[in-house]
C-alpha atoms as one frame of an Amber mdcrd trajectory, in Angstrom:
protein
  45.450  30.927  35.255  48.443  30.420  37.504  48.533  31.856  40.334  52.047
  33.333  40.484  54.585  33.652  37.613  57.449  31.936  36.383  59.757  35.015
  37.831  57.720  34.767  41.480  57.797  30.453  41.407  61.503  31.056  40.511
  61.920  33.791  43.446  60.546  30.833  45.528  62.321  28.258  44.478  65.499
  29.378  45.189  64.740  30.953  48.557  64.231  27.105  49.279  67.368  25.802
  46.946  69.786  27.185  44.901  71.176  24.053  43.462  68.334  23.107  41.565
  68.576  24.296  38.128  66.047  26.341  36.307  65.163  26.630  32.662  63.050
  28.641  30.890  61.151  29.130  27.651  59.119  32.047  26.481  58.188  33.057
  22.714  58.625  36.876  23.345  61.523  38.388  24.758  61.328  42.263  25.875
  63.983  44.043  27.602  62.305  44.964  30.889  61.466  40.839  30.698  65.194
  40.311  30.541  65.766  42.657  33.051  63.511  41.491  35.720  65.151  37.674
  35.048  68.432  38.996  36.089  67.128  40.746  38.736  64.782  37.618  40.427
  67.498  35.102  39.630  70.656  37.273  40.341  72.141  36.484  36.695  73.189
  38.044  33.832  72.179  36.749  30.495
């Protein structure tokens, strides 16, 4: 198991860079999951 998810490694990433672009993938989609995106990445899907 990973230790930190893909909302935490993207949290991380763009403490260090915000140019770098980001995409992800998932199979399930739930609103608090959509929710929590915008908030760690500061976006709106």
């Amino acid at each position: 198991m990973p230790k930190i998810d893909g909302f935490e490694a993207t949290r991380v990433i763009r403490l260090s860079d915000t140019d770098t672009p980001i995409a992800a993938l998932c199979v399930s989609v739930l609103k608090e999951d959509i929710k929590k995106l915008n908030k760690s990445v500061r976006i709106t899907i």
